[in-house]
C-alpha positions as CSV (number, residue, x, y, z in Angstrom):
1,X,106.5,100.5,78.1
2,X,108.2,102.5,80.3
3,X,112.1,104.1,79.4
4,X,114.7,105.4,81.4
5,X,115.7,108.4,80.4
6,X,119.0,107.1,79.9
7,X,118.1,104.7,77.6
8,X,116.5,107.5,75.7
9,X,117.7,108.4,72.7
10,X,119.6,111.2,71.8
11,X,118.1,113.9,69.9
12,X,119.3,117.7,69.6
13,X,116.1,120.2,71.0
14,X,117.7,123.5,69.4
15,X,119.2,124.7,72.4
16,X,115.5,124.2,74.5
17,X,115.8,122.3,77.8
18,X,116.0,118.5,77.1
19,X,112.4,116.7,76.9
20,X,111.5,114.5,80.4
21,X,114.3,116.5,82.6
22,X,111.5,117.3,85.5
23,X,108.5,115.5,86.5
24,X,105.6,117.4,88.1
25,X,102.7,116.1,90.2
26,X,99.5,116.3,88.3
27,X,97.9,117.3,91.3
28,X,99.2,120.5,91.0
29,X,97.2,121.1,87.9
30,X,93.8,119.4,88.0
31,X,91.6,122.6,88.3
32,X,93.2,124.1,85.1
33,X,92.8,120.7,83.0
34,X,89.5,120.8,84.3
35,X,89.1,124.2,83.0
36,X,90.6,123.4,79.7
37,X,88.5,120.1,79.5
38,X,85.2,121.8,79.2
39,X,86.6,124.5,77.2
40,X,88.0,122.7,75.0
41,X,85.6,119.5,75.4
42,X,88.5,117.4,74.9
43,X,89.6,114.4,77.5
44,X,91.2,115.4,81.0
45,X,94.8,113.2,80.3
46,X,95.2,115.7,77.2
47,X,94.1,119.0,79.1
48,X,96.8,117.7,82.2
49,X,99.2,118.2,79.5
50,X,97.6,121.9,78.1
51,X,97.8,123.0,81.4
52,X,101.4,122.2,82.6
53,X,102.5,123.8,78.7
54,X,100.5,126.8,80.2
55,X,101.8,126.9,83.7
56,X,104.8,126.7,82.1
57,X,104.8,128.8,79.1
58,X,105.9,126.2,77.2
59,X,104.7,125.1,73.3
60,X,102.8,122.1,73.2
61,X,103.8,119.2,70.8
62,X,101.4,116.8,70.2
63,X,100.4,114.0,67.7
64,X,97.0,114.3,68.5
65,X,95.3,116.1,65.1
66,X,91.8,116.5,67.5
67,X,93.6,118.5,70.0
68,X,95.9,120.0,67.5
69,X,93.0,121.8,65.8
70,X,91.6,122.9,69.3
71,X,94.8,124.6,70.4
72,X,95.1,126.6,66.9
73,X,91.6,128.2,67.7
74,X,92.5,131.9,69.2
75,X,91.6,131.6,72.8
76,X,93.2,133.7,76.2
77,X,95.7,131.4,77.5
78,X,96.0,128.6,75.5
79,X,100.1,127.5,75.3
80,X,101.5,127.5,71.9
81,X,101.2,124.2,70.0
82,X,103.5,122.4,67.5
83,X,102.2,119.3,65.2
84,X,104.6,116.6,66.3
85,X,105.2,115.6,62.2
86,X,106.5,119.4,61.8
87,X,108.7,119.2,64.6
């Protein structure tokens, strides 16, 4: 289902930059998911997301445990990563 983000509810970031304020085309990032799907051996629709966090600079939050425990392992350039039941 898709939602506006006006119809979105309200919910106070801690002075970061509120969630779904730009879009990006994916385009832009295929030959880092790529990258981060075979080191990480995890799907490409995740990666997308690794790789904009890393473009970025931005910490990850994800629900996804699998990918959750991929992100914690030390590797160069992986984004920082938040469990989404933490945050």
């Amino acid at each position: 289902m898709a939602v506006s983000r006006e119809r979105l509810p309200r919910i106070p970031f801690r002075g970061q930059a509120e969630p779904f304020s730009r879009l990006f085309p994916s385009s832009a990032l295929l030959a880092r998911a790529a990258h981060w799907c075979h080191e990480l051996d995890h799907p490409a629709y995740d990666c997308l997301y690794v790789a904009l966090a890393e473009r970025e600079r931005a910490t990850l939050i994800t629900a996804d445990q699998r990918l959750l425990r991929k992100l914690q392992q030390p590797r160069a350039g992986l984004p920082a990563v938040i469990d989404l039941a933490n945050f």
